[in-house]
MARPAMAR-112533 format. One record per atom (N, C-alpha, C): residue in one letter; residue number from 1; x, y, z negated; atom name. Coordinates in steps of 0.2 Angstrom, whole numbers, m for minus. Example, Ala and Ser with C-alpha at 12.3 -4.5 7.8 and 13.67 -1.06 7.14 Angstrom:
2
<site aa="A" i="1" xx="66" yy="m28" zz="m39" at="N"/>
<site aa="A" i="1" xx="62" yy="m22" zz="m39" at="CA"/>
<site aa="A" i="1" xx="66" yy="m16" zz="m39" at="C"/>
<site aa="S" i="2" xx="64" yy="m11" zz="m35" at="N"/>
<site aa="S" i="2" xx="68" yy="m5" zz="m36" at="CA"/>
<site aa="S" i="2" xx="64" yy="0" zz="m39" at="C"/>
% end
This chain:
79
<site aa="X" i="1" xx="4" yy="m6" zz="0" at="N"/>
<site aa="X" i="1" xx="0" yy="0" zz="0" at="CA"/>
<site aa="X" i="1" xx="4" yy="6" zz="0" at="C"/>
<site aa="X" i="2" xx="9" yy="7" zz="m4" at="N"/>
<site aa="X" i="2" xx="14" yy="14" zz="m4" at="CA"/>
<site aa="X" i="2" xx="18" yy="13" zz="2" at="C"/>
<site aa="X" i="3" xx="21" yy="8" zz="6" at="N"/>
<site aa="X" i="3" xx="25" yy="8" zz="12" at="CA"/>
<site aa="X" i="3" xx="18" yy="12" zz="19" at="C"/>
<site aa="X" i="4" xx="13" yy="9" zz="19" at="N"/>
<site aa="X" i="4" xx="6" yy="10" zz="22" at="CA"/>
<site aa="X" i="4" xx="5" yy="19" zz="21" at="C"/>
<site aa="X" i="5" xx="7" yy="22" zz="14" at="N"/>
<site aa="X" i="5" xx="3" yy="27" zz="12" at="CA"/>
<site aa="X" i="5" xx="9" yy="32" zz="16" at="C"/>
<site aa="X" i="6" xx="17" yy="28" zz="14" at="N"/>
<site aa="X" i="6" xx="23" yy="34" zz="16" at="CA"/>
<site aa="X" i="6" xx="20" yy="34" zz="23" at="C"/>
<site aa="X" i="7" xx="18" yy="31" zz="27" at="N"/>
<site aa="X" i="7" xx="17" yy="30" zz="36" at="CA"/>
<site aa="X" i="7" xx="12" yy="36" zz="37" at="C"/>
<site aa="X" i="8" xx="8" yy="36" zz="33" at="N"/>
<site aa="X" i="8" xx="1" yy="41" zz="34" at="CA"/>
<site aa="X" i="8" xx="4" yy="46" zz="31" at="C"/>
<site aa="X" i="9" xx="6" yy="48" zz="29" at="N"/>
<site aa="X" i="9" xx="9" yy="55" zz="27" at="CA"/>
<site aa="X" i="9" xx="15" yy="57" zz="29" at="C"/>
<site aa="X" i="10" xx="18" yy="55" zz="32" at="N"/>
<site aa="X" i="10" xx="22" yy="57" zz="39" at="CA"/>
<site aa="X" i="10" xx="19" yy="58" zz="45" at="C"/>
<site aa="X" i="11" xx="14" yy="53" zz="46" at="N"/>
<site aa="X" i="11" xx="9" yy="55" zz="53" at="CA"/>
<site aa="X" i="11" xx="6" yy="63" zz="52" at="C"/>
<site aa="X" i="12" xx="3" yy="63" zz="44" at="N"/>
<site aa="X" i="12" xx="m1" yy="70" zz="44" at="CA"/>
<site aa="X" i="12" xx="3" yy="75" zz="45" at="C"/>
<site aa="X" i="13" xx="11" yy="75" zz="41" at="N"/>
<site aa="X" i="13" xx="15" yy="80" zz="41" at="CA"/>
<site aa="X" i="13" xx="15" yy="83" zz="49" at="C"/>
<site aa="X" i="14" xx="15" yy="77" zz="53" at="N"/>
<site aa="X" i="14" xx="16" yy="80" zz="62" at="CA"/>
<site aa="X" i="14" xx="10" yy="83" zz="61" at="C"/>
<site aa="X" i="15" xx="5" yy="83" zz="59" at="N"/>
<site aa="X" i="15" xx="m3" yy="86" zz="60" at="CA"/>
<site aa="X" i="15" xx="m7" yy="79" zz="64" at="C"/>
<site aa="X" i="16" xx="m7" yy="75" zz="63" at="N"/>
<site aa="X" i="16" xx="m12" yy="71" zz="63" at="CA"/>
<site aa="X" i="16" xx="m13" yy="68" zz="58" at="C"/>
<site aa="X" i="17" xx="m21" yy="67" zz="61" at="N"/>
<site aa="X" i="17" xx="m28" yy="63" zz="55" at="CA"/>
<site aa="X" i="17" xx="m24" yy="55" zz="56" at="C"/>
<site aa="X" i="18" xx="m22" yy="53" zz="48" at="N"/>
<site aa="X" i="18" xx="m21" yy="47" zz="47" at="CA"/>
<site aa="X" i="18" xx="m24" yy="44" zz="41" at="C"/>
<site aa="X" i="19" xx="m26" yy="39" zz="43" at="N"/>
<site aa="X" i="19" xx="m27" yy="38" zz="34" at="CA"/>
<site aa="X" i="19" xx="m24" yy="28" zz="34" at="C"/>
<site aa="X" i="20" xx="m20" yy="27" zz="26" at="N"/>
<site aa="X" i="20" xx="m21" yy="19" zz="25" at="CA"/>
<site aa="X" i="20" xx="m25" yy="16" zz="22" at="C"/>
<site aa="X" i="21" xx="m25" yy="11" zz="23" at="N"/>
<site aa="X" i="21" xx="m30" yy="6" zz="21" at="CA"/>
<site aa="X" i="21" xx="m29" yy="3" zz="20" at="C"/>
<site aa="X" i="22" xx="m26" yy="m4" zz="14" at="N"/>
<site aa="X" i="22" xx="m22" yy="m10" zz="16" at="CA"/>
<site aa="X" i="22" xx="m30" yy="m14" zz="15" at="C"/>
<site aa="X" i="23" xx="m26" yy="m20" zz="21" at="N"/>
<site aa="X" i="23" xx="m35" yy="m24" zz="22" at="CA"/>
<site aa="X" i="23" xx="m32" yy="m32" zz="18" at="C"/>
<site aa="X" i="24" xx="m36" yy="m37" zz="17" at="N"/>
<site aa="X" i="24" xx="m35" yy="m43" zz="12" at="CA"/>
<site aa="X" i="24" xx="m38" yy="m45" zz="17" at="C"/>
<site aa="X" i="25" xx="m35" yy="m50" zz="20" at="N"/>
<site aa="X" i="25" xx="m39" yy="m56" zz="25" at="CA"/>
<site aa="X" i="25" xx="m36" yy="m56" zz="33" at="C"/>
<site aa="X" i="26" xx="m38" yy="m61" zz="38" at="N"/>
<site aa="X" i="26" xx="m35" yy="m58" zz="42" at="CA"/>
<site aa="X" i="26" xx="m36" yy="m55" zz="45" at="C"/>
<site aa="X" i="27" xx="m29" yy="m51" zz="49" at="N"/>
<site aa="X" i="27" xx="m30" yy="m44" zz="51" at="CA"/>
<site aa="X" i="27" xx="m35" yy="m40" zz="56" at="C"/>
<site aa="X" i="28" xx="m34" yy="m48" zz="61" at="N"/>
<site aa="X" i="28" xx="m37" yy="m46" zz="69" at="CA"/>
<site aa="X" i="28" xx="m46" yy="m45" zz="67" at="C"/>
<site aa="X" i="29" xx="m50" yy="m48" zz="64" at="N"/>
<site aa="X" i="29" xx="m58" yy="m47" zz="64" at="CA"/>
<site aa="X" i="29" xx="m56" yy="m42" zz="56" at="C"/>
<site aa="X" i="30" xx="m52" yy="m40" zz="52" at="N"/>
<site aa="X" i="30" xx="m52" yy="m34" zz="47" at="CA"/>
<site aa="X" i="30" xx="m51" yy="m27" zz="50" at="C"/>
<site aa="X" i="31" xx="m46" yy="m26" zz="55" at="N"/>
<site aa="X" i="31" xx="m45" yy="m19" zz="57" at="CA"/>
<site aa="X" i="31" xx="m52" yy="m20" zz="62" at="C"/>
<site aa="X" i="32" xx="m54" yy="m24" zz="67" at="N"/>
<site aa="X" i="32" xx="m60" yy="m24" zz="70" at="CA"/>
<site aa="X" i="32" xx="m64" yy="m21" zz="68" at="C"/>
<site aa="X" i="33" xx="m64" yy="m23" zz="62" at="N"/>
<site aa="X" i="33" xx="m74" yy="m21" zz="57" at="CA"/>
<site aa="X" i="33" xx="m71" yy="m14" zz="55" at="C"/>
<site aa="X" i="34" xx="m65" yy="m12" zz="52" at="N"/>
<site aa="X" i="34" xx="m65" yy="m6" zz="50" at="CA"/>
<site aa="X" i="34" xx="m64" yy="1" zz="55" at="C"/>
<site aa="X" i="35" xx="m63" yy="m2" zz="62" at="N"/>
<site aa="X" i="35" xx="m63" yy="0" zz="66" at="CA"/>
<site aa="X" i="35" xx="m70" yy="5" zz="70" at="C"/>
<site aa="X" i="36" xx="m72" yy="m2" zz="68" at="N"/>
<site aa="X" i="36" xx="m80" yy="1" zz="69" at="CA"/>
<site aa="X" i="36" xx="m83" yy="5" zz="64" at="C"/>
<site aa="X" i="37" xx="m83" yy="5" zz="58" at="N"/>
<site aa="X" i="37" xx="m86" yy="7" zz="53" at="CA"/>
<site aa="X" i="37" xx="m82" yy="17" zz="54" at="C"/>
<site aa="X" i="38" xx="m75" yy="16" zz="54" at="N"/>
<site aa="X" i="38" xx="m73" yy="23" zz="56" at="CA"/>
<site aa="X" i="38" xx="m73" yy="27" zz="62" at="C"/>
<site aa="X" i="39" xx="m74" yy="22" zz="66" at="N"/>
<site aa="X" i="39" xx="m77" yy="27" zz="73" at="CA"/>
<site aa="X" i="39" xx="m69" yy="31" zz="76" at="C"/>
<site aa="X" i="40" xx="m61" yy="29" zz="74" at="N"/>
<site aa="X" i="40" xx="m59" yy="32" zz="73" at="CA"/>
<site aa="X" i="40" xx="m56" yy="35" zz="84" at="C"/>
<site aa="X" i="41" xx="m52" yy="41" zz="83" at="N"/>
<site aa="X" i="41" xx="m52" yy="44" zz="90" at="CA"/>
<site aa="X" i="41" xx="m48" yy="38" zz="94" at="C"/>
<site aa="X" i="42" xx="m42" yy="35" zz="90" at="N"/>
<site aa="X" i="42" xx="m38" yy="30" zz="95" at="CA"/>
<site aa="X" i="42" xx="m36" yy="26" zz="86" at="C"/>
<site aa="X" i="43" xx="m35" yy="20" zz="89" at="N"/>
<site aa="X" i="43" xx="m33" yy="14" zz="83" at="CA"/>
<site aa="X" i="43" xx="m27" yy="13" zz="87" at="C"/>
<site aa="X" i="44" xx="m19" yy="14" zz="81" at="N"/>
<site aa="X" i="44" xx="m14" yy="13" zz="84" at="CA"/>
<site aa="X" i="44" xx="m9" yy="9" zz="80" at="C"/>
<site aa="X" i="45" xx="m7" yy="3" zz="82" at="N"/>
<site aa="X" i="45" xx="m4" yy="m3" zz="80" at="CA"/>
<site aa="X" i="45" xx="2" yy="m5" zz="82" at="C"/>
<site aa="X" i="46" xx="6" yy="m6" zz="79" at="N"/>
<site aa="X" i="46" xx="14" yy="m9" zz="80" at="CA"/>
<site aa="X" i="46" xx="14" yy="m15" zz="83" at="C"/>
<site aa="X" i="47" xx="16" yy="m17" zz="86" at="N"/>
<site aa="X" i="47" xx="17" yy="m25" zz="90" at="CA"/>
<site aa="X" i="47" xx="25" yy="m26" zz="91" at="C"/>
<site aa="X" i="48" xx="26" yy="m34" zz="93" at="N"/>
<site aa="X" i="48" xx="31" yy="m36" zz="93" at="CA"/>
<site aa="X" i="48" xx="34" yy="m36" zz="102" at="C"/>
<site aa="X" i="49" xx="25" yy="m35" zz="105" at="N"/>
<site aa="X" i="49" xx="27" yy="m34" zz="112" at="CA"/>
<site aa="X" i="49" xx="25" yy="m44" zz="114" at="C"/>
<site aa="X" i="50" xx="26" yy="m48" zz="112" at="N"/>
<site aa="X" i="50" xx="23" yy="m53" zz="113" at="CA"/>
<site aa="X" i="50" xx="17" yy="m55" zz="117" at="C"/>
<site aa="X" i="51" xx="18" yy="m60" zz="123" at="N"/>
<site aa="X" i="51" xx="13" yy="m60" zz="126" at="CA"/>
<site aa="X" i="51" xx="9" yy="m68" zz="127" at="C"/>
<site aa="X" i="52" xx="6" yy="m69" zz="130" at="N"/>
<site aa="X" i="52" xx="5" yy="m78" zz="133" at="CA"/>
<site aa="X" i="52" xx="5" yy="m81" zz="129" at="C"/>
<site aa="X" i="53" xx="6" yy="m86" zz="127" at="N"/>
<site aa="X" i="53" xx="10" yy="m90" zz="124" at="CA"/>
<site aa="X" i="53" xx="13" yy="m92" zz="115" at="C"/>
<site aa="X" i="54" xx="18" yy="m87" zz="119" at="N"/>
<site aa="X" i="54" xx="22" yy="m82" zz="113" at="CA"/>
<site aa="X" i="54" xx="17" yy="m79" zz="108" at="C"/>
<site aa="X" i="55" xx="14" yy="m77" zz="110" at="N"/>
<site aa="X" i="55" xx="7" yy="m73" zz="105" at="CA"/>
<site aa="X" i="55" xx="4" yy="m76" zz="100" at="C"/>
<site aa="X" i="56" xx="2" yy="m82" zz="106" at="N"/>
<site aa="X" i="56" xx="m5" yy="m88" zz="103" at="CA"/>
<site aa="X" i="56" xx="1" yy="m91" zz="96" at="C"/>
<site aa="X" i="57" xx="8" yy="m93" zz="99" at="N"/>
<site aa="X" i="57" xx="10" yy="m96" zz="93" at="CA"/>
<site aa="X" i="57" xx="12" yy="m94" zz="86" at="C"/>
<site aa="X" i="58" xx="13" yy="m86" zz="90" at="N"/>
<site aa="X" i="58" xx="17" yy="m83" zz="82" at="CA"/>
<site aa="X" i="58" xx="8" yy="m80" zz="81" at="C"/>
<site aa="X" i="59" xx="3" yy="m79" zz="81" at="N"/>
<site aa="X" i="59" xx="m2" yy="m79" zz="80" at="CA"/>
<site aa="X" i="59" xx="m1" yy="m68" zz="80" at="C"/>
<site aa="X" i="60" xx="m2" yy="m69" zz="85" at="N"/>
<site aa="X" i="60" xx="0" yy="m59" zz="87" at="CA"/>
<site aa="X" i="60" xx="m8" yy="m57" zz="83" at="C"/>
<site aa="X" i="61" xx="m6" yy="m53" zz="81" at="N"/>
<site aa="X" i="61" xx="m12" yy="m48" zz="78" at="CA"/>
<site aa="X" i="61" xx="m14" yy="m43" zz="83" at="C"/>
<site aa="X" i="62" xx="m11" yy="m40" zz="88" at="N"/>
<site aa="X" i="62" xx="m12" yy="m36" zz="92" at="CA"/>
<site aa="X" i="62" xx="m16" yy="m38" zz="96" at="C"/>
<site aa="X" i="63" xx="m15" yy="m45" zz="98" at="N"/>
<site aa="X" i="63" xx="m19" yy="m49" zz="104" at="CA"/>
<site aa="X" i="63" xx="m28" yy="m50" zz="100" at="C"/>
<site aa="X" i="64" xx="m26" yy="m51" zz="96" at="N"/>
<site aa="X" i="64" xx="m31" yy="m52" zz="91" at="CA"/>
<site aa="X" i="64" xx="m38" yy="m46" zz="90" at="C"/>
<site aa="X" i="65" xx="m34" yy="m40" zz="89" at="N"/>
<site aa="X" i="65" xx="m37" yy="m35" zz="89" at="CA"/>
<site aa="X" i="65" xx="m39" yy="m32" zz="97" at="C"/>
<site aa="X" i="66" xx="m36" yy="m32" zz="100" at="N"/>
<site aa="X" i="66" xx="m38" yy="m31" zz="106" at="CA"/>
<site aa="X" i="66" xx="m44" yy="m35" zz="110" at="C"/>
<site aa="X" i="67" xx="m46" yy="m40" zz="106" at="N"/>
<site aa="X" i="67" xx="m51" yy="m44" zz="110" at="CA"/>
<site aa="X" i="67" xx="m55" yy="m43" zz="108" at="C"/>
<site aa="X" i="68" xx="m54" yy="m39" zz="99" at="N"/>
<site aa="X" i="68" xx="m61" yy="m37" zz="97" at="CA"/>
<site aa="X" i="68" xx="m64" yy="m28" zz="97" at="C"/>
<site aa="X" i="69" xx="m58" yy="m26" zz="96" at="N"/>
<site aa="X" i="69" xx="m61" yy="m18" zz="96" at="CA"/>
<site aa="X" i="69" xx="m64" yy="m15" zz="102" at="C"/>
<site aa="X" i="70" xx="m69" yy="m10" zz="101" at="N"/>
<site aa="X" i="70" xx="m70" yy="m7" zz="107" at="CA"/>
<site aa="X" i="70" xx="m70" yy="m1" zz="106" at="C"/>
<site aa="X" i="71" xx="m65" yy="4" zz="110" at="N"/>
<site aa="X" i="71" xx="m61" yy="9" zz="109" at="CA"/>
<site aa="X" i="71" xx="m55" yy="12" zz="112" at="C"/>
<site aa="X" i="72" xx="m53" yy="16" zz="110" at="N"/>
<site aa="X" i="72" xx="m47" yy="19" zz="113" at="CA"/>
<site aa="X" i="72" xx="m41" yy="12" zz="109" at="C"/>
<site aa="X" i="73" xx="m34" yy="10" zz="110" at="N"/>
<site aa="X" i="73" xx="m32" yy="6" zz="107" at="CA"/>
<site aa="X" i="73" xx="m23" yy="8" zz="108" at="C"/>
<site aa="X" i="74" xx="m19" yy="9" zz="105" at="N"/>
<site aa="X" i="74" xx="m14" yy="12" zz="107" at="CA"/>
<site aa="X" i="74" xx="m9" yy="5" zz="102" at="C"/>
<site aa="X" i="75" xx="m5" yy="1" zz="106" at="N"/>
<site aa="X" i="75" xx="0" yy="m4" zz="104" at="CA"/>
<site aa="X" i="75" xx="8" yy="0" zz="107" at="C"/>
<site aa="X" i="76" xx="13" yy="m1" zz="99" at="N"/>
<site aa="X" i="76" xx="19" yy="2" zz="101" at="CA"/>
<site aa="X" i="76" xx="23" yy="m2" zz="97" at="C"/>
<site aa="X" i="77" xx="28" yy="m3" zz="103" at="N"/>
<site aa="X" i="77" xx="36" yy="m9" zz="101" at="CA"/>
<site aa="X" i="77" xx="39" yy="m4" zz="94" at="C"/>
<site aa="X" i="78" xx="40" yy="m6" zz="91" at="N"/>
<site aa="X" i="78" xx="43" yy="m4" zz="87" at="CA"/>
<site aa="X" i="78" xx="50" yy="0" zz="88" at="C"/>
<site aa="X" i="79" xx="54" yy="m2" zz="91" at="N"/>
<site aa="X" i="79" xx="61" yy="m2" zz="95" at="CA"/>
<site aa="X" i="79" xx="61" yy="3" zz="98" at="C"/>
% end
């Protein structure tokens, strides 16, 4: 939660709406439903860049969530 919160209060210092949330359970149908519930402008998420395969077996959250949000959706390689 404090690693999540320092993220969000660097986002805001640039001047963007951010807020944390740490979710309990799996990620892909957790950010899903809070997605919805917040309506937010763009939902933006860290990925390892994993695709096909590779995805299904490291169990990608990002694949995950894009199959269920409906939205603007922003995935960024860390690197």
């Amino acid at each position: 939660a404090a690693y999540l919160e320092e993220i969000a209060t660097s986002a805001r210092a640039a001047g963007l709406v951010a807020r944390a949330r740490p979710l309990r359970g799996d990620p892909g149908p957790g950010l899903a439903a809070l997605a919805d519930r917040l309506g937010p402008a763009v939902l933006a998420l860290a990925t390892h860049g994993r695709g096909g395969l590779d995805a299904v077996w490291a169990g990608s959250v990002g694949s995950r969530v894009v199959a269920r949000v409906v939205g603007p959706l922003l995935l960024v390689h860390p690197d």
